[in-house]
mmCIF file of the N, C-alpha and C atoms, coordinates in Angstrom:
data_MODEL
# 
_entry.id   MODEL 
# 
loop_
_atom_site.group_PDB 
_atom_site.id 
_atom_site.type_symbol 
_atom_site.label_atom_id 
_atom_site.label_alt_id 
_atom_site.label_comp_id 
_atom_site.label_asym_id 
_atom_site.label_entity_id 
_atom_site.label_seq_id 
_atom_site.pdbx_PDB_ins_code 
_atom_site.Cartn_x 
_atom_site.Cartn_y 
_atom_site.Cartn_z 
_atom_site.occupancy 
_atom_site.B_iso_or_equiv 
_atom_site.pdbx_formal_charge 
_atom_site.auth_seq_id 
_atom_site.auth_comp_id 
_atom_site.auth_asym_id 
_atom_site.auth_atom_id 
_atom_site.pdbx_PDB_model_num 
ATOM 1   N N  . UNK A 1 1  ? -32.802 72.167 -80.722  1.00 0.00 ? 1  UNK A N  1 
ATOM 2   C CA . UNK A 1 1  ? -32.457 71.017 -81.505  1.00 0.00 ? 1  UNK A CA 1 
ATOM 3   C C  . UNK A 1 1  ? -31.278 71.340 -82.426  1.00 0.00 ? 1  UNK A C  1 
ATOM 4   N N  . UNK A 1 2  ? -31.433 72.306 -82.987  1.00 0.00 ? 2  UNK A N  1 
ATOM 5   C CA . UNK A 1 2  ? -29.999 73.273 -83.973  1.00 0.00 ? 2  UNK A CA 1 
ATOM 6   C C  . UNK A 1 2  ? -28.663 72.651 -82.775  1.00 0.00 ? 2  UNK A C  1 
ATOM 7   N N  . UNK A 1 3  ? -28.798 73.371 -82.004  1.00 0.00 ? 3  UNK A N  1 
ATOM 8   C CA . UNK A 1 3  ? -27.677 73.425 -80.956  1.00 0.00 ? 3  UNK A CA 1 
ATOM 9   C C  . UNK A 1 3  ? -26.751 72.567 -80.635  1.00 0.00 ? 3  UNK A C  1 
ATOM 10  N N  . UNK A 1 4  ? -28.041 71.105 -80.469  1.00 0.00 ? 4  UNK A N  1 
ATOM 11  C CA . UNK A 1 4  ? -27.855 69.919 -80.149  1.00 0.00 ? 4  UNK A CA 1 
ATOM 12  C C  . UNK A 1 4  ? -27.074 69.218 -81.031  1.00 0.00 ? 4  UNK A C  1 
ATOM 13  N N  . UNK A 1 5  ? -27.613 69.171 -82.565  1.00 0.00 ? 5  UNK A N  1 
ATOM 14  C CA . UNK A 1 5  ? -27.428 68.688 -83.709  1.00 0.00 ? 5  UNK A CA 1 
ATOM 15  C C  . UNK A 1 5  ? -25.925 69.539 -83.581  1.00 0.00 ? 5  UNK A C  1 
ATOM 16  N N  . UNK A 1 6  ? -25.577 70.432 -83.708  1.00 0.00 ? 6  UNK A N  1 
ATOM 17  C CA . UNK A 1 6  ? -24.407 71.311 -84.130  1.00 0.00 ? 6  UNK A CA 1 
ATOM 18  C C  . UNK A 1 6  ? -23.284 70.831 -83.175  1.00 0.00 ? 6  UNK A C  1 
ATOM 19  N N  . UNK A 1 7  ? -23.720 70.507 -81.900  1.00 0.00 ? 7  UNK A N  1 
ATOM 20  C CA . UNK A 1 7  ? -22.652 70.227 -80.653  1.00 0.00 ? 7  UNK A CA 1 
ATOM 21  C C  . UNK A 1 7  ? -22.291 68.865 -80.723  1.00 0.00 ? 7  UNK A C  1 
ATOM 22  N N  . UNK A 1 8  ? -23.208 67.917 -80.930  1.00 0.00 ? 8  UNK A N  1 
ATOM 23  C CA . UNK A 1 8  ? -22.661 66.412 -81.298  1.00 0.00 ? 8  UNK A CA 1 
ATOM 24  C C  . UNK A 1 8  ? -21.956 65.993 -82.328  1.00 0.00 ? 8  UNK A C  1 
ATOM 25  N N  . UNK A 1 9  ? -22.085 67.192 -83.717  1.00 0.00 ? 9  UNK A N  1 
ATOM 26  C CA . UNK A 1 9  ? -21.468 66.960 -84.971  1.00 0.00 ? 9  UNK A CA 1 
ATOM 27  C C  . UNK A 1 9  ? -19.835 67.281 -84.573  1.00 0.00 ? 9  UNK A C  1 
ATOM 28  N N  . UNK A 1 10 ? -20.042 68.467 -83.644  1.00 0.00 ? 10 UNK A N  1 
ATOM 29  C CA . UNK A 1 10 ? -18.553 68.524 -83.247  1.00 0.00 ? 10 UNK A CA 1 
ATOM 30  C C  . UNK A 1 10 ? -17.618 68.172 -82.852  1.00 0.00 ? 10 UNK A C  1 
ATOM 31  N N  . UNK A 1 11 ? -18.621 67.197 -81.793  1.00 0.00 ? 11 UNK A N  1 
ATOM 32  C CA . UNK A 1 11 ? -17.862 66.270 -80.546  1.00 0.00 ? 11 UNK A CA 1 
ATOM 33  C C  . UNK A 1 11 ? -17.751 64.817 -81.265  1.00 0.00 ? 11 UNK A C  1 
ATOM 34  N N  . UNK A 1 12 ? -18.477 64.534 -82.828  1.00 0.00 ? 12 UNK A N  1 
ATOM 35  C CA . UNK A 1 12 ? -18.187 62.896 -83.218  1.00 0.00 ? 12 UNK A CA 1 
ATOM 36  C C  . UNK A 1 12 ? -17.805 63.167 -84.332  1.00 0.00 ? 12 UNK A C  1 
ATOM 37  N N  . UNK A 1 13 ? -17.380 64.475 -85.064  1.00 0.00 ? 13 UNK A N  1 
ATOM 38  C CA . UNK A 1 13 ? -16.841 64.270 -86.408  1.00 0.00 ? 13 UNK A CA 1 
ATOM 39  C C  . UNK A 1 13 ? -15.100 63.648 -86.670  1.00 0.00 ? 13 UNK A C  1 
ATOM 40  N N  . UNK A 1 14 ? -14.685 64.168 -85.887  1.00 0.00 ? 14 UNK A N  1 
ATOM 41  C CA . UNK A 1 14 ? -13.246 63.240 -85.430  1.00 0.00 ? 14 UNK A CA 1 
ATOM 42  C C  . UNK A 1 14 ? -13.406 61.956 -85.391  1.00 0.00 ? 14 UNK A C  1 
ATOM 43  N N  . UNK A 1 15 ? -14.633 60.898 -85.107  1.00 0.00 ? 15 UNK A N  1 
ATOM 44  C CA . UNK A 1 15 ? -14.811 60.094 -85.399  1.00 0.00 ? 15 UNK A CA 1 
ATOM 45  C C  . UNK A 1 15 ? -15.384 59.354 -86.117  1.00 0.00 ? 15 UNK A C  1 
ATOM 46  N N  . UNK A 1 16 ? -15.653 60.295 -87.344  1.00 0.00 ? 16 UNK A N  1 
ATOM 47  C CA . UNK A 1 16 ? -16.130 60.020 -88.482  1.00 0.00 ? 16 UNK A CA 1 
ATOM 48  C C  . UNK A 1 16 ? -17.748 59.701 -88.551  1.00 0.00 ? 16 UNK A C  1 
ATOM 49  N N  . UNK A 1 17 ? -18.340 60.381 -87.401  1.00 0.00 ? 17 UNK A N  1 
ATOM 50  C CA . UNK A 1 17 ? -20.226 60.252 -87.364  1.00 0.00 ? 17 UNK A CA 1 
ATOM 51  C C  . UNK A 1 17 ? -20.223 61.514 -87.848  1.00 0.00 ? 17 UNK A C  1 
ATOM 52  N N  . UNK A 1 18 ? -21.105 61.526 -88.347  1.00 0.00 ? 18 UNK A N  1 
ATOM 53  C CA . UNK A 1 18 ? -22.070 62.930 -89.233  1.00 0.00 ? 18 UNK A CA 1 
ATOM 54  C C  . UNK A 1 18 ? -23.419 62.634 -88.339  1.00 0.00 ? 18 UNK A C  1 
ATOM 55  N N  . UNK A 1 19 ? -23.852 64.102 -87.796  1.00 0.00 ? 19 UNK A N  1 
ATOM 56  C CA . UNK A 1 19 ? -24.808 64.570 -86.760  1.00 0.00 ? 19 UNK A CA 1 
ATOM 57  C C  . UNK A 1 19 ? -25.425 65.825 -87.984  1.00 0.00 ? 19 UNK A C  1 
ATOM 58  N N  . UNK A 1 20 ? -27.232 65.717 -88.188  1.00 0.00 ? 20 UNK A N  1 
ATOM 59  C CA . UNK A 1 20 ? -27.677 66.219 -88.778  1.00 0.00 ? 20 UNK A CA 1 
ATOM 60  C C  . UNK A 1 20 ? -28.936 66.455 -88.430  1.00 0.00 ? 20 UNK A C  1 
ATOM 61  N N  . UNK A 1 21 ? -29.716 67.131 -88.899  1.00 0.00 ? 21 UNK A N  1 
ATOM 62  C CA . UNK A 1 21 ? -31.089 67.119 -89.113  1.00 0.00 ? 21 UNK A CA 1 
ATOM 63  C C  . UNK A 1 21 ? -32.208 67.674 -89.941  1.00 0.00 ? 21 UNK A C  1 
ATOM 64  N N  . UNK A 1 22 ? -33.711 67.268 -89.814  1.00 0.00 ? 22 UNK A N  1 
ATOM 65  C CA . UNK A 1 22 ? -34.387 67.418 -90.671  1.00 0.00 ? 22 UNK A CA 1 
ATOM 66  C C  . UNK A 1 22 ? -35.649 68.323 -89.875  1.00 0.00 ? 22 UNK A C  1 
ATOM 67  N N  . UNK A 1 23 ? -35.704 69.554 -89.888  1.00 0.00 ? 23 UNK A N  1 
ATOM 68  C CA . UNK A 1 23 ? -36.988 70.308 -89.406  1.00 0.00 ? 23 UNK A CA 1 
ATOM 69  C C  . UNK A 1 23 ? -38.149 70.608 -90.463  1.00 0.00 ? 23 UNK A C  1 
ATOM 70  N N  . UNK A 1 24 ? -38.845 69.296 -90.733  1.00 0.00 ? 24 UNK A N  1 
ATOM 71  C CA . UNK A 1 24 ? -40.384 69.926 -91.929  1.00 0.00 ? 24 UNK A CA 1 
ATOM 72  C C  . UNK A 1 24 ? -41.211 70.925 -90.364  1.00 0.00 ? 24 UNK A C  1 
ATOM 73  N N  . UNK A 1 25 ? -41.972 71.687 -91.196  1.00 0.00 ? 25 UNK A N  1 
ATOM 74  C CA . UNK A 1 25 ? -42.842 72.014 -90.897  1.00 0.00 ? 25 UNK A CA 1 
ATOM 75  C C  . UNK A 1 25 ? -44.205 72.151 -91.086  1.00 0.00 ? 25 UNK A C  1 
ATOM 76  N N  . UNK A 1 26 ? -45.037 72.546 -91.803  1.00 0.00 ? 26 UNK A N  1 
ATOM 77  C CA . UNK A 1 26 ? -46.378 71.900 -92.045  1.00 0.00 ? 26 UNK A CA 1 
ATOM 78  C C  . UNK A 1 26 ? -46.501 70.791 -92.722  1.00 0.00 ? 26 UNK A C  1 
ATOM 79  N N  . UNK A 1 27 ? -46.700 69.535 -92.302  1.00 0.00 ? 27 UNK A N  1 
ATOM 80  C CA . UNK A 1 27 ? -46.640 68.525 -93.938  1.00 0.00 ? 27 UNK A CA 1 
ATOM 81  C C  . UNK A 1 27 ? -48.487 68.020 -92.968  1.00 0.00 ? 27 UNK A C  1 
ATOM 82  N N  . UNK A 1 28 ? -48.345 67.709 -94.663  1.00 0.00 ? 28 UNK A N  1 
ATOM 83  C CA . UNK A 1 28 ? -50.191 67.134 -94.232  1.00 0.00 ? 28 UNK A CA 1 
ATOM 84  C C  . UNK A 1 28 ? -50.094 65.630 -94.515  1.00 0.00 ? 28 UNK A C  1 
ATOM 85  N N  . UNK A 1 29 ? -50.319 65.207 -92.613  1.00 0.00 ? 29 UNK A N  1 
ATOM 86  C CA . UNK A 1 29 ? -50.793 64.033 -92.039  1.00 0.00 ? 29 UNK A CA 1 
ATOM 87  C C  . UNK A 1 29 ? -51.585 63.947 -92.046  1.00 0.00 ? 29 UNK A C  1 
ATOM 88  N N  . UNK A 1 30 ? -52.157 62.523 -91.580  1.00 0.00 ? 30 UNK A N  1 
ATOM 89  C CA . UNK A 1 30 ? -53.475 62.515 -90.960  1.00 0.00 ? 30 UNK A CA 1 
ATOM 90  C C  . UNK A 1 30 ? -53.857 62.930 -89.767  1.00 0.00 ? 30 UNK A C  1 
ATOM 91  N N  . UNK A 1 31 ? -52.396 63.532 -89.155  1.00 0.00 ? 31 UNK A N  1 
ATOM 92  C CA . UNK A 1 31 ? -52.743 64.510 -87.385  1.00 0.00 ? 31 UNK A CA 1 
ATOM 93  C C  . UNK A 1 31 ? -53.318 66.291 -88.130  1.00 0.00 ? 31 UNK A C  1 
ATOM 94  N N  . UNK A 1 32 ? -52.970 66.271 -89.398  1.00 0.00 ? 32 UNK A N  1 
ATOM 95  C CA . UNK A 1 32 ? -53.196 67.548 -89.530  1.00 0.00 ? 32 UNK A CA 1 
ATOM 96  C C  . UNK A 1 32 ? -54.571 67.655 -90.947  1.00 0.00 ? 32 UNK A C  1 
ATOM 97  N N  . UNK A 1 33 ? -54.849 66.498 -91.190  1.00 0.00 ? 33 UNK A N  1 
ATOM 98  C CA . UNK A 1 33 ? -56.178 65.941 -91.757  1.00 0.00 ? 33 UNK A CA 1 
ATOM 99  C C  . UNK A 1 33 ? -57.461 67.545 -91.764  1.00 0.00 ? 33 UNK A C  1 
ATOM 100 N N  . UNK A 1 34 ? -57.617 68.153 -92.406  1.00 0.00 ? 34 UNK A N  1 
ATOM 101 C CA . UNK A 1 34 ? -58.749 69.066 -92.514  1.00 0.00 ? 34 UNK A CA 1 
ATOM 102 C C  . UNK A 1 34 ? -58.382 70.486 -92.222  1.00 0.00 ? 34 UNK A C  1 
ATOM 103 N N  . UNK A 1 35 ? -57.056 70.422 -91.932  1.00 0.00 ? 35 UNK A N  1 
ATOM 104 C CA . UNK A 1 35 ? -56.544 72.015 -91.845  1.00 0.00 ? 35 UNK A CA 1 
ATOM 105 C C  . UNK A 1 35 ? -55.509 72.898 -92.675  1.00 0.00 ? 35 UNK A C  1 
ATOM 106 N N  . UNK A 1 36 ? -56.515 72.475 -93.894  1.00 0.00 ? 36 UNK A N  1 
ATOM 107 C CA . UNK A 1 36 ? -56.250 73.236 -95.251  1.00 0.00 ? 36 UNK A CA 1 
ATOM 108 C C  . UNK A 1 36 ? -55.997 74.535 -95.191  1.00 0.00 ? 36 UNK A C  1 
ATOM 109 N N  . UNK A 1 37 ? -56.472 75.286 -94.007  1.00 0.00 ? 37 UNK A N  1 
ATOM 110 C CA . UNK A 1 37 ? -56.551 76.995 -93.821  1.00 0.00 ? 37 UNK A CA 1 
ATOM 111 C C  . UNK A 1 37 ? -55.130 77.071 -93.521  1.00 0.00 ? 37 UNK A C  1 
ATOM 112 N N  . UNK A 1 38 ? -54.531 76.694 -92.927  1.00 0.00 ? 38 UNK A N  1 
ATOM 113 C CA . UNK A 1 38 ? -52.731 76.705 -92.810  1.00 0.00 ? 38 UNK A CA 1 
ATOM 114 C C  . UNK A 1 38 ? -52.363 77.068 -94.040  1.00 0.00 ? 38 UNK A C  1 
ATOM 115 N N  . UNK A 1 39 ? -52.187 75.995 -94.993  1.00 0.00 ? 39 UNK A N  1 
ATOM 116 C CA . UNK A 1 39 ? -51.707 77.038 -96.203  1.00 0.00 ? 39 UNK A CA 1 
ATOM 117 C C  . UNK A 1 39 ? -51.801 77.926 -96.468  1.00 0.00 ? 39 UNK A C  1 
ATOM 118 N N  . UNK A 1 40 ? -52.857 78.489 -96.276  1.00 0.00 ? 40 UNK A N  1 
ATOM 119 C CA . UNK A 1 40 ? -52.512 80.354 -96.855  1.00 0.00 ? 40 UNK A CA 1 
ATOM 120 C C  . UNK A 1 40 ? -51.270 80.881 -96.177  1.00 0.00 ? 40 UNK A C  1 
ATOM 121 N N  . UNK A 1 41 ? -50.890 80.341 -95.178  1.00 0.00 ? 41 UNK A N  1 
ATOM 122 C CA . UNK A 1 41 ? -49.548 80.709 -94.377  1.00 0.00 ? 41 UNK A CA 1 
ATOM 123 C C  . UNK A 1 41 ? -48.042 80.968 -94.923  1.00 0.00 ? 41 UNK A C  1 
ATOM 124 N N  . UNK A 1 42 ? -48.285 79.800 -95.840  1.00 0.00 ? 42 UNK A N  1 
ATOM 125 C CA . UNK A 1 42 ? -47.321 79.364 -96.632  1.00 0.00 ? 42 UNK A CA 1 
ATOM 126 C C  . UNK A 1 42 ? -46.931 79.857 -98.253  1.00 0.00 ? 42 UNK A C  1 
ATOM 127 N N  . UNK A 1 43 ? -45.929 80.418 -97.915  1.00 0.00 ? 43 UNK A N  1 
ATOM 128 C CA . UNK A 1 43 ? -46.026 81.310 -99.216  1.00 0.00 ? 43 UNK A CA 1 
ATOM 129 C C  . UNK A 1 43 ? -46.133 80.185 -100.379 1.00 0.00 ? 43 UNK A C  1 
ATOM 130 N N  . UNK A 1 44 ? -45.500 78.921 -100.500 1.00 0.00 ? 44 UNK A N  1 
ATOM 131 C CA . UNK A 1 44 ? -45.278 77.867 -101.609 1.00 0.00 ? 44 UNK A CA 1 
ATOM 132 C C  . UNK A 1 44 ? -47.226 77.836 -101.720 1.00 0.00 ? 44 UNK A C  1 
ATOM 133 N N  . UNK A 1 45 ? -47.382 77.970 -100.814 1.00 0.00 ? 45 UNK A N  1 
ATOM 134 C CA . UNK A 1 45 ? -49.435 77.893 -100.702 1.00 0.00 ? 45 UNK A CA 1 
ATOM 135 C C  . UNK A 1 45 ? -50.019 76.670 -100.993 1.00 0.00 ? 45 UNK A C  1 
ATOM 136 N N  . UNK A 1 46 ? -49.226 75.667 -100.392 1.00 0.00 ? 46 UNK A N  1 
ATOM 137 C CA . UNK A 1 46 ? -49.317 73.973 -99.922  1.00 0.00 ? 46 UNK A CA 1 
ATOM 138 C C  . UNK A 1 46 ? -48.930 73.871 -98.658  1.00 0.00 ? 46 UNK A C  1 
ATOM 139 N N  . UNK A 1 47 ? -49.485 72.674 -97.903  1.00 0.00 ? 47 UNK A N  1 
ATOM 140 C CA . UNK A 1 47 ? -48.539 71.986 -97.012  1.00 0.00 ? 47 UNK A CA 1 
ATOM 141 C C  . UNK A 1 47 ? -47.457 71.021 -97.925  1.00 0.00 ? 47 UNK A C  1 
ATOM 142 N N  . UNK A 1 48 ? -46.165 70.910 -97.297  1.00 0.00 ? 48 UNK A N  1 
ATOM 143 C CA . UNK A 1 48 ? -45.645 69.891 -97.430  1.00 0.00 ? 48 UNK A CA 1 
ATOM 144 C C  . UNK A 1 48 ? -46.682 68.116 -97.497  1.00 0.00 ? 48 UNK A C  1 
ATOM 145 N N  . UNK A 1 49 ? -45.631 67.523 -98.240  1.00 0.00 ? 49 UNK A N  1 
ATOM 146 C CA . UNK A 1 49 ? -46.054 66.237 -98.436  1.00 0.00 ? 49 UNK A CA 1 
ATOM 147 C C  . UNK A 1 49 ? -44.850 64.953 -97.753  1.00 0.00 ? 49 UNK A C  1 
ATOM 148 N N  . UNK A 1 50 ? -45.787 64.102 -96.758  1.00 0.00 ? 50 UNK A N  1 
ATOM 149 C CA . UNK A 1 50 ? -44.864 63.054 -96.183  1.00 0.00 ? 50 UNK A CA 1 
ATOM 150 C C  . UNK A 1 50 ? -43.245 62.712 -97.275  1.00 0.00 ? 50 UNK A C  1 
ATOM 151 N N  . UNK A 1 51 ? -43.721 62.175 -98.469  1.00 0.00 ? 51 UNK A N  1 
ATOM 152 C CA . UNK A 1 51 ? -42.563 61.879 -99.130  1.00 0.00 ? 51 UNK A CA 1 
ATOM 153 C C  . UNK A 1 51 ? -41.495 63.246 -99.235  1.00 0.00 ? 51 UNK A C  1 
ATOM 154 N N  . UNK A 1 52 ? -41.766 64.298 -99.337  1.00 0.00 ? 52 UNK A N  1 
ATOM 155 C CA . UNK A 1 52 ? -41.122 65.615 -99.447  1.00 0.00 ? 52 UNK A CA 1 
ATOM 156 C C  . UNK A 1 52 ? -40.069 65.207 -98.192  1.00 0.00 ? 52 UNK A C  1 
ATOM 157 N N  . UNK A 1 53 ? -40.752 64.946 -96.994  1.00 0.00 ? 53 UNK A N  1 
ATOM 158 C CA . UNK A 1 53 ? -39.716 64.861 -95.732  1.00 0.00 ? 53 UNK A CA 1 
ATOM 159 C C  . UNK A 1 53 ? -38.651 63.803 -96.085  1.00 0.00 ? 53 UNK A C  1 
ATOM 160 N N  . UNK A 1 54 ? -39.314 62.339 -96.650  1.00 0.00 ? 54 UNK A N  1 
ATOM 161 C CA . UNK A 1 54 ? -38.304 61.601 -96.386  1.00 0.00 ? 54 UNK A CA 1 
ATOM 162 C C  . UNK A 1 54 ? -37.675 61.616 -98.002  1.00 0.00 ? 54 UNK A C  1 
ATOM 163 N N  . UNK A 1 55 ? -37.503 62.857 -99.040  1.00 0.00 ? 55 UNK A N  1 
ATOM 164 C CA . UNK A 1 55 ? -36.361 62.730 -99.778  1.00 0.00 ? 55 UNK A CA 1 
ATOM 165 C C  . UNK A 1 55 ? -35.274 63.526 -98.881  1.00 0.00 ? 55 UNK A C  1 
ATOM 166 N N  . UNK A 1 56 ? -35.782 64.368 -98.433  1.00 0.00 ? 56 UNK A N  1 
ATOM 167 C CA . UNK A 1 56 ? -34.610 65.248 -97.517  1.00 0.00 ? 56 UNK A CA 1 
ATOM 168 C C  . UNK A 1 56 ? -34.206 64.337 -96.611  1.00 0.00 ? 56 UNK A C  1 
ATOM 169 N N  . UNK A 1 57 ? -34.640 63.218 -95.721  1.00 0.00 ? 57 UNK A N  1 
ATOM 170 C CA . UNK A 1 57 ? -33.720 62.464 -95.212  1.00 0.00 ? 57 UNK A CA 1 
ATOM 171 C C  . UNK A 1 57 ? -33.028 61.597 -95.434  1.00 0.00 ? 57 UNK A C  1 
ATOM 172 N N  . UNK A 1 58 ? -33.515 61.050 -97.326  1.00 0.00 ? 58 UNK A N  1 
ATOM 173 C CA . UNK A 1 58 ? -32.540 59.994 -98.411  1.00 0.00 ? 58 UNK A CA 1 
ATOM 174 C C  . UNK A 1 58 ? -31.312 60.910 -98.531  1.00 0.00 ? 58 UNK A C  1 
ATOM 175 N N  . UNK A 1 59 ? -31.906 62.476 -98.468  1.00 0.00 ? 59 UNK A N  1 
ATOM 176 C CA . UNK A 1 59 ? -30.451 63.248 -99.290  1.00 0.00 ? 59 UNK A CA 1 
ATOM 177 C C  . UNK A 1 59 ? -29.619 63.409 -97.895  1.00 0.00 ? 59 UNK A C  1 
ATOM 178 N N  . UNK A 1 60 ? -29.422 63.202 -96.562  1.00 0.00 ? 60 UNK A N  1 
ATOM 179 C CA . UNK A 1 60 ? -29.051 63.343 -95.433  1.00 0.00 ? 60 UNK A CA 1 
ATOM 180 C C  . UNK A 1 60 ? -28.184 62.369 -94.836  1.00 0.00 ? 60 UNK A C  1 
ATOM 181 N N  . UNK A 1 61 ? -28.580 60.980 -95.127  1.00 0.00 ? 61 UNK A N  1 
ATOM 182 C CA . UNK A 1 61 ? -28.164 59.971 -95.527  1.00 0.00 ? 61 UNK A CA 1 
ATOM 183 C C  . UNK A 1 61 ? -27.531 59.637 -96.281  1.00 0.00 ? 61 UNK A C  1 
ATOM 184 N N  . UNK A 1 62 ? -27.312 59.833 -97.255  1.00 0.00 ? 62 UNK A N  1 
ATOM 185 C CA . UNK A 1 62 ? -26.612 59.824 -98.851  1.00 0.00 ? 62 UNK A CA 1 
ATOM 186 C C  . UNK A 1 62 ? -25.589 60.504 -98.597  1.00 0.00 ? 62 UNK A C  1 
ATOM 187 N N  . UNK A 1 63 ? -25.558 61.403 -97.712  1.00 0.00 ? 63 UNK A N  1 
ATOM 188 C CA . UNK A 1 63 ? -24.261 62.501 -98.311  1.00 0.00 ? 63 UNK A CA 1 
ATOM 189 C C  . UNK A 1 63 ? -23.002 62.073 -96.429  1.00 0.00 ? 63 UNK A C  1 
ATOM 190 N N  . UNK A 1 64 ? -22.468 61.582 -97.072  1.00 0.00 ? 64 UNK A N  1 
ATOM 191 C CA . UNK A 1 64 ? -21.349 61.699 -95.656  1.00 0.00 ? 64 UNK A CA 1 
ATOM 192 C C  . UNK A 1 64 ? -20.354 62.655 -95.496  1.00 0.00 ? 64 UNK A C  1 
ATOM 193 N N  . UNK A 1 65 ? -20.147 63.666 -96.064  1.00 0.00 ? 65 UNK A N  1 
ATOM 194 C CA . UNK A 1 65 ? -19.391 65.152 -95.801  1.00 0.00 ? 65 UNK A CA 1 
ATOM 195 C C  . UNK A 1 65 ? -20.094 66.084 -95.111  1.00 0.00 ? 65 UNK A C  1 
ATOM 196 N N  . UNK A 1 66 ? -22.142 66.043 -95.156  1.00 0.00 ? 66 UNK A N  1 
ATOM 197 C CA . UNK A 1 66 ? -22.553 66.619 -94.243  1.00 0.00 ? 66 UNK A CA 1 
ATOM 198 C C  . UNK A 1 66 ? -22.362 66.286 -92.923  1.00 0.00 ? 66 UNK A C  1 
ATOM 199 N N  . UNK A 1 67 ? -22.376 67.332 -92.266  1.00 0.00 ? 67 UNK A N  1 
ATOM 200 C CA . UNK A 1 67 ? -22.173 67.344 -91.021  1.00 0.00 ? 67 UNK A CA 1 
ATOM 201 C C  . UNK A 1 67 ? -22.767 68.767 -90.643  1.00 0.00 ? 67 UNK A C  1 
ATOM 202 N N  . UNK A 1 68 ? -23.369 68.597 -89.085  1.00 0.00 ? 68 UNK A N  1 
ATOM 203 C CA . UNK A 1 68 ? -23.743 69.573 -88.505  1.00 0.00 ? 68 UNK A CA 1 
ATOM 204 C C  . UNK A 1 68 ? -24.921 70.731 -89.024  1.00 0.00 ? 68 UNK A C  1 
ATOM 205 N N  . UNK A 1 69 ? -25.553 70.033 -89.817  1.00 0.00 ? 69 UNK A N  1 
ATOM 206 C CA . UNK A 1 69 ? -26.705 70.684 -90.512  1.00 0.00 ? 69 UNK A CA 1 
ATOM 207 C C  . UNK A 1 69 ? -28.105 70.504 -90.365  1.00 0.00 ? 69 UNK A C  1 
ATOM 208 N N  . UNK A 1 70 ? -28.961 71.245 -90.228  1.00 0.00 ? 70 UNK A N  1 
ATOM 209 C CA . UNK A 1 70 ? -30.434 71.459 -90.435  1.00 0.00 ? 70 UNK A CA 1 
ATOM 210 C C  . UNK A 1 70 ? -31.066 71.809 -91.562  1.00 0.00 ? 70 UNK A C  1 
ATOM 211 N N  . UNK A 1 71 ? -32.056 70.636 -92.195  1.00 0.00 ? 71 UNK A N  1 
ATOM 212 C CA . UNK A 1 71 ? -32.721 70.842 -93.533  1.00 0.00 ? 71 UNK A CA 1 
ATOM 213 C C  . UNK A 1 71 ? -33.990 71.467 -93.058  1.00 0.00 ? 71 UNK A C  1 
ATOM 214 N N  . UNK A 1 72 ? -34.112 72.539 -93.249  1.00 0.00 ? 72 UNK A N  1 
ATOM 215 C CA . UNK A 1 72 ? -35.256 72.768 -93.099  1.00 0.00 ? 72 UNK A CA 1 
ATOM 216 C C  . UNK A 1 72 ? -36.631 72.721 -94.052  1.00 0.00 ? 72 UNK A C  1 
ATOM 217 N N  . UNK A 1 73 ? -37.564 72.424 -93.552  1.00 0.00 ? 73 UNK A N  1 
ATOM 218 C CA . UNK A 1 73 ? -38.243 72.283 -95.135  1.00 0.00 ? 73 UNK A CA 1 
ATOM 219 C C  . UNK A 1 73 ? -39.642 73.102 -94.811  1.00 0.00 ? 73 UNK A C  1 
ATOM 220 N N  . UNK A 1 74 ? -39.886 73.951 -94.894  1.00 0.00 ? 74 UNK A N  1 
ATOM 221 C CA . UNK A 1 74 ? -41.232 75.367 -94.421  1.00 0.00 ? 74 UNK A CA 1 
ATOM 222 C C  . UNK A 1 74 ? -42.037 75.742 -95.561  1.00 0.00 ? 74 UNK A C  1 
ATOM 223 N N  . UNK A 1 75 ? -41.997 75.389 -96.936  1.00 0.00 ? 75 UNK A N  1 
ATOM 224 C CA . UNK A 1 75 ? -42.317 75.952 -97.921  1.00 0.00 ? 75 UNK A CA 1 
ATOM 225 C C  . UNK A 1 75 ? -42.254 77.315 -98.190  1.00 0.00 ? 75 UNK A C  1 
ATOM 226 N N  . UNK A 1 76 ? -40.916 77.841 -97.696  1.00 0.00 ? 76 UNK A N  1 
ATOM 227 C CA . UNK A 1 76 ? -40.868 79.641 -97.891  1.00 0.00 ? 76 UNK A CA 1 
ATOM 228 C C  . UNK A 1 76 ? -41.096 80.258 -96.890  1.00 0.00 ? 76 UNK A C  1 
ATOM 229 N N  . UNK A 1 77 ? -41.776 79.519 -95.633  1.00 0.00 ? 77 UNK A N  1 
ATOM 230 C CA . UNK A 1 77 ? -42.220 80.363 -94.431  1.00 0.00 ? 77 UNK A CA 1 
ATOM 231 C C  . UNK A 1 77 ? -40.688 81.388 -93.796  1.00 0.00 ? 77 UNK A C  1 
ATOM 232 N N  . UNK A 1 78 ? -39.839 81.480 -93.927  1.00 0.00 ? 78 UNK A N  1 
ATOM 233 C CA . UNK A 1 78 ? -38.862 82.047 -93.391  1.00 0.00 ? 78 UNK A CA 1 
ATOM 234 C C  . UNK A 1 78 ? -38.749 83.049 -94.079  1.00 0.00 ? 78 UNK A C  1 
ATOM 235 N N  . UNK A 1 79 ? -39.081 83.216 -95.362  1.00 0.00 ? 79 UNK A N  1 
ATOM 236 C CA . UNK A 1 79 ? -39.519 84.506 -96.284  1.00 0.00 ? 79 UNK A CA 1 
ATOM 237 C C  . UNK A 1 79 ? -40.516 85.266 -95.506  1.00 0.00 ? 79 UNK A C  1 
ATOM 238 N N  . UNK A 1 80 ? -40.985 85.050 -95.155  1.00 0.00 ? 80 UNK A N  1 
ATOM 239 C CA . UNK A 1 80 ? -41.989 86.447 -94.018  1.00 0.00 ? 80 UNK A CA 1 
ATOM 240 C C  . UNK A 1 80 ? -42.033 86.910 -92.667  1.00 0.00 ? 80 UNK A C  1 
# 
């Protein structure tokens, strides 16, 4: 998806589209409803929260100089 996101930003920024994206990773749905034991995973030692995802896609939206980027949002998981 990186790849993807990175290769279309390239091929439409000349035309003034901004190609981006947003990778959450644990956020607690109701698909993930009762699997509180995940957090210990997480160094922040929460899941993410639905609204958490969609400020990172207000701030993704908002900004038209990005281009070609991945927000990732893991709570620290890339720290281990």
């Amino acid at each position: 998806m990186e790849g993807l996101t990175r290769g279309y930003a390239a091929r439409l920024v000349k035309e003034g589209i901004t190609v981006n994206a947003v990778a959450p990773s644990l956020i607690e749905t109701d698909m993930m409803h009762g699997r509180t034991d995940l957090a210990s995973n997480i160094p922040l030692g929460r899941m993410g929260q639905a609204d958490e995802v969609a400020q990172a896609v207000a701030m993704v939206l908002g900004n038209s100089y990005m281009t070609g980027q991945t927000i990732v949002l893991n709570g620290g998981m890339a720290f281990i």
